[in-house]
N, C-alpha and C positions, 0 to 999 in steps of 0.2 A: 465189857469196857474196851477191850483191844478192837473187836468188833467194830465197835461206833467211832473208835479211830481210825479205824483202816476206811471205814464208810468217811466220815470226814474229811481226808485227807484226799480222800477218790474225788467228795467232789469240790474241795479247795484245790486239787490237779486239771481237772474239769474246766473249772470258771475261770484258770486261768488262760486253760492251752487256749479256749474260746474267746477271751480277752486277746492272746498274741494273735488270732486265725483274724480278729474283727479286726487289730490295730496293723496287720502288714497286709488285711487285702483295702483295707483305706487307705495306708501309703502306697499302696500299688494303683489303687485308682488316682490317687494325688500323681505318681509319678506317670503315669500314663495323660492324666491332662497337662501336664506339664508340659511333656513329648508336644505334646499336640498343639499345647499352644506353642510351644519352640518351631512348631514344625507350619504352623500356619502364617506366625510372624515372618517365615524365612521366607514364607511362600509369598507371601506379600512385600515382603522388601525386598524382592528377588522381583517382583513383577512393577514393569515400567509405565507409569502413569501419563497416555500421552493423550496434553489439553491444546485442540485445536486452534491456531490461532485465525479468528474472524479477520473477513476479508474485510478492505475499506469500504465497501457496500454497506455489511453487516453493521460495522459501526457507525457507520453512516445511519442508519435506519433508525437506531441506538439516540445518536443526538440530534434530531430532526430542527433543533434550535441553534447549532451551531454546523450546518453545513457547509460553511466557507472553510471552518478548520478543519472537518473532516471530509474535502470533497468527493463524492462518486467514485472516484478514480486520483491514483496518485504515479508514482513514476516506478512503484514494485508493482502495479498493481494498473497498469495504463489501458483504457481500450483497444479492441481489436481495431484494425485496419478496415473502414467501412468498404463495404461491396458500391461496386461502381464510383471505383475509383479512380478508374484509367489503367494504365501500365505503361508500363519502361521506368527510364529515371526521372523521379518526382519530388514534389513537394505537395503534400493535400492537408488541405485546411479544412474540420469539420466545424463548423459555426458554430453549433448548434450543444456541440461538446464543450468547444474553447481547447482541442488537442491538435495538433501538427505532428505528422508523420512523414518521415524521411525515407524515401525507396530509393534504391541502387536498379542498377540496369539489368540486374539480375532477378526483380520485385522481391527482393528482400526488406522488409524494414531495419532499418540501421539504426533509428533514434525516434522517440514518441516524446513529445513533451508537451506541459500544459503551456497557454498561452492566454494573454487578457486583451479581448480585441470589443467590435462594438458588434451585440446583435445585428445581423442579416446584412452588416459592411465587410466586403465588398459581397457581391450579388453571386450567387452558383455560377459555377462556369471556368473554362480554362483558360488561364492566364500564363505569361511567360517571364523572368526575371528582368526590369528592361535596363535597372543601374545600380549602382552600390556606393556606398561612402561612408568610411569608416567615422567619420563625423559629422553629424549634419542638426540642423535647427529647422525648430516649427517656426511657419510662415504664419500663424494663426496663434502661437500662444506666447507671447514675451518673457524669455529667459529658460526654455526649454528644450533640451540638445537629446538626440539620440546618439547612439555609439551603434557601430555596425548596421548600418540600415542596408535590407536588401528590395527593392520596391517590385510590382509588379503589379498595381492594380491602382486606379482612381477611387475617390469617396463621389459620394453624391455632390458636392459642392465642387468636383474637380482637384482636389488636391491627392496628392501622393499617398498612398498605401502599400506598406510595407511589413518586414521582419526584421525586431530591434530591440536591442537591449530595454529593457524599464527605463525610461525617462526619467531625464534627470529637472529639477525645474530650481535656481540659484543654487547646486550642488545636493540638493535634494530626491531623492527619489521620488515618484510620484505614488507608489504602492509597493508591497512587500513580497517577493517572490512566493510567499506561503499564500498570498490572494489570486497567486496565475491559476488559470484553469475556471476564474469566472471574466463575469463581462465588466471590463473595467477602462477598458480603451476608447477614444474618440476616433479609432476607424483603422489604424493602424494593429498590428499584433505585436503585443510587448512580450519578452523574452527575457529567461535568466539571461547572464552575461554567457555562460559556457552555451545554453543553447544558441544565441543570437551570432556568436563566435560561428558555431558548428556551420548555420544558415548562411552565413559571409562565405564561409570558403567551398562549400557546398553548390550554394545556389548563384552560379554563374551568369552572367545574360545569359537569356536563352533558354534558361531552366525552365519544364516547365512546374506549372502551379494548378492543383486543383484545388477550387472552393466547393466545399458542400455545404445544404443549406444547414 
């Protein structure tokens, strides 16, 4: 009888020391994935998530039905300086873009900006600043004034072309600075006010003017 007690109690000692070995090596494996996800979460909230930001090409590509708001090219993000250009101190108009580019005598570009003028007016070729006038009206459209006009080139019909602020037509604007950089002008290149500013004090007689096509 004592026997089969001491046998009993051996393996009620047994089942349990094997109960504690099963129940701390599972909290040991609980607390080791714990470690672990503590230590993966650190690692990932420790690690800096960097999302590229798309160029205005890319978005461009993106809304192929709204490319007047997403033009090609914007003023973070302006084209290069076309090859054959000229050199020294200029002004170069690429048509074909609707952008003006500002060079210093050193061919630095100083200033890029879009601009709304008329496909293929005026014609490739080098031009020179020949007048300026901080206020001036169209001979051709009743009740339409430019601000800072710097002229340097004829239209097909003979009239003046220039660099000028957005026209105004009975205190109106004729288009919206976010529309420069397409073709929107009757032959002339319209300009923010800060750019058309810049082109007045800039573009002196004399200055010269490159058209590309």
């Amino acid at each position: 009888m004592k026997l089969f007690s001491k046998l009993g109690l051996a393996v009620v000692l047994t089942v349990v020391a094997s109960a504690s070995s099963i129940a701390f090596a599972s909290g040991d494996s609980s607390t080791s994935t714990s470690s672990t996800t503590s230590t993966t979460t650190s690692t990932t909230s420790s690690t800096s998530t960097v999302v590229p930001i798309p160029t205005a090409i890319e978005t461009s590509l993106l809304y192929p039905a709204r490319a007047l708001r997403f033009p090609a090219y914007t003023r973070l993000n302006p084209p290069m300086l076309p090859d054959n250009s000229g050199s020294g101190r200029r002004i170069v108009y690429k048509n074909e873009l609707q952008w003006v580019w500002v060079i210093d005598g050193k061919n630095k570009v100083v200033k890029a900006m879009p601009v709304s003028g008329r496909r293929g007016v005026p014609k490739p070729g080098t031009y020179a600043v020949n007048s300026q006038s901080l206020r001036s009206y169209s001979l051709d459209f009743e009740g339409v004034w430019f601000i800072n006009m710097t002229r340097f080139a004829l239209g097909p019909a003979g009239g003046n072309i220039g660099f000028h602020e957005i026209p105004v037509k009975n205190g109106r604007p004729l288009q919206t600075e976010d529309q420069l950089g397409s073709f929107q002008g009757s032959g002339c290149l319209r300009m923010s006010a800060d750019d058309a500013k810049f082109i007045f004090n800039f573009g002196k007689p004399g200055t010269k003017v490159v058209v590309l096509p």
